[in-house]
C-alpha positions as CSV (number, residue, x, y, z in Angstrom):
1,X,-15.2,-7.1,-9.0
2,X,-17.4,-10.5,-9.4
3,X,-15.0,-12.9,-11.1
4,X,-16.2,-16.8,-11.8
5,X,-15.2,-19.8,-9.6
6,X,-11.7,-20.9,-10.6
7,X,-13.6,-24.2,-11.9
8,X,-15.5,-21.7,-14.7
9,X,-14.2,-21.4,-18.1
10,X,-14.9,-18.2,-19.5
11,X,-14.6,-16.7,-23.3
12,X,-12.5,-13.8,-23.7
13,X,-15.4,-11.4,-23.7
14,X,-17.1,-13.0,-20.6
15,X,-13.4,-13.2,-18.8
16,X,-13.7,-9.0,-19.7
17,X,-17.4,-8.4,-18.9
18,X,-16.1,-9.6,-14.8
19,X,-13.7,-6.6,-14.6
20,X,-14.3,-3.0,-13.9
21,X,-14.2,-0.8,-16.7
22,X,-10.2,0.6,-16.1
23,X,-7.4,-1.9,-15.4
24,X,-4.6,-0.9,-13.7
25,X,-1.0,-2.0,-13.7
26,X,2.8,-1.1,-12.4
27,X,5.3,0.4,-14.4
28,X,8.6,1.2,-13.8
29,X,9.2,3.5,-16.9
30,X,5.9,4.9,-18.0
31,X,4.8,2.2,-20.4
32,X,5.8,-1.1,-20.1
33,X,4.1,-3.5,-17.3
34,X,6.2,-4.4,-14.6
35,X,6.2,-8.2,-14.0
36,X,8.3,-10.7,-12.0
37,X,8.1,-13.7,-14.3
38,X,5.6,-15.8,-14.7
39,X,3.3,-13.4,-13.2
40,X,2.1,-9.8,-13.8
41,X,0.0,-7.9,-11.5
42,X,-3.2,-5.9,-12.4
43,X,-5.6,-4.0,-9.9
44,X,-9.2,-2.4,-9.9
45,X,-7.9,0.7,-9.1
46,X,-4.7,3.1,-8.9
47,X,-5.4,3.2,-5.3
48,X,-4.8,0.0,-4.6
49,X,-1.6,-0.5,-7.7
50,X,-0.3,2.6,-6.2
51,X,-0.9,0.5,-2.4
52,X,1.2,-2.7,-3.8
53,X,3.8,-0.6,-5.2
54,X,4.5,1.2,-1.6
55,X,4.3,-2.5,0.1
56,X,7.0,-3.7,-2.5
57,X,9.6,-0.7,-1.9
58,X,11.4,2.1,-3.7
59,X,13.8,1.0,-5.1
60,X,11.6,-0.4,-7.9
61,X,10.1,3.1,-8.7
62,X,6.7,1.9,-9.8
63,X,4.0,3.9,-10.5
64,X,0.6,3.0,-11.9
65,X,-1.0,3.3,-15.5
66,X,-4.7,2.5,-16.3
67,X,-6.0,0.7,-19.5
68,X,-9.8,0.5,-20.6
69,X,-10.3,-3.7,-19.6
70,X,-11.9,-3.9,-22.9
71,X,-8.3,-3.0,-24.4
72,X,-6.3,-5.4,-21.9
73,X,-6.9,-8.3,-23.3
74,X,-6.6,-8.3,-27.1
75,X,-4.6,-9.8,-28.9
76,X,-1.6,-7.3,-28.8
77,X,-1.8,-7.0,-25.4
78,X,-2.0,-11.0,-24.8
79,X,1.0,-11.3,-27.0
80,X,3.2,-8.7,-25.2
81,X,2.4,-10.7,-22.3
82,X,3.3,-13.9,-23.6
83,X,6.9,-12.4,-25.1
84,X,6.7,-11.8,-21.5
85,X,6.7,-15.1,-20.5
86,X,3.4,-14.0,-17.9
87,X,1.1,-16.9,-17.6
88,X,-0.5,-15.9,-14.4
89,X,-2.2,-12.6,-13.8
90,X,-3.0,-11.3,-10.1
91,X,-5.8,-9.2,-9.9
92,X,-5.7,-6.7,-7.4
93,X,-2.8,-9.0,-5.2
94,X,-1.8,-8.3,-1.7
95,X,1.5,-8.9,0.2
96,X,1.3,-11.0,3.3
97,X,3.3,-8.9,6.4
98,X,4.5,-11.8,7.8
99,X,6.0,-14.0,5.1
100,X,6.4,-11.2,2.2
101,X,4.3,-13.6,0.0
102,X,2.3,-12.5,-2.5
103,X,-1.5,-13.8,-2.7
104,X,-4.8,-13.4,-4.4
105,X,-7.2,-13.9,-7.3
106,X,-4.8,-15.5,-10.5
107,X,-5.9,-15.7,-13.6
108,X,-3.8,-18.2,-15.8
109,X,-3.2,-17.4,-19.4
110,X,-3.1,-20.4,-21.6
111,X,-0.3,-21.0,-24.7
112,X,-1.4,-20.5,-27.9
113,X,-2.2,-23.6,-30.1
């Protein structure tokens, strides 16, 4: 997955056009994304949302949907995320061992105007 520098500004459609064709994401009842506030967590496979989900515990019961990237970030989607109150996507995050601390690429979703 080839994303731009964080100093790039990308349109919507570029911002798609870096991701792999299928998103995924946690959920925790079949539907809706998983999140802890501001952030939400996507990943470029269900390998590695499946991965997270182990590293975070079972007591959360997560498992992983896909959604076609072209679907992700439309309009709907954005504003589920913003009733959300998610302005920071990770993509494909990781869990450092030592501190519990979760790192990666973040996207940052801006407010409407």
């Amino acid at each position: 997955m080839s994303i731009p520098p964080p100093q790039d500004a990308a349109t919507l459609s570029e911002l798609v056009s870096y991701l792999p064709p299928r998103m995924w994401y946690l959920t925790s009842n079949g539907v809706d994304m998983w999140c802890r506030r501001p952030y939400g967590f996507f990943f470029s496979s269900s390998e590695a949302a499946e991965r997270f989900a182990v590293q975070l515990g079972s007591e959360y019961g997560l498992s992983a949907i896909g959604i076609d990237s072209k679907d992700l970030l439309q309009g709907e989607v954005l504003g589920v995320l913003r009733d959300l109150d998610v302005t920071r996507l990770f993509l494909d995050p990781a869990i450092d061992p030592q501190s519990g601390d979760v790192f990666g690429r973040i996207l940052r979703l801006d407010a409407i105007n």
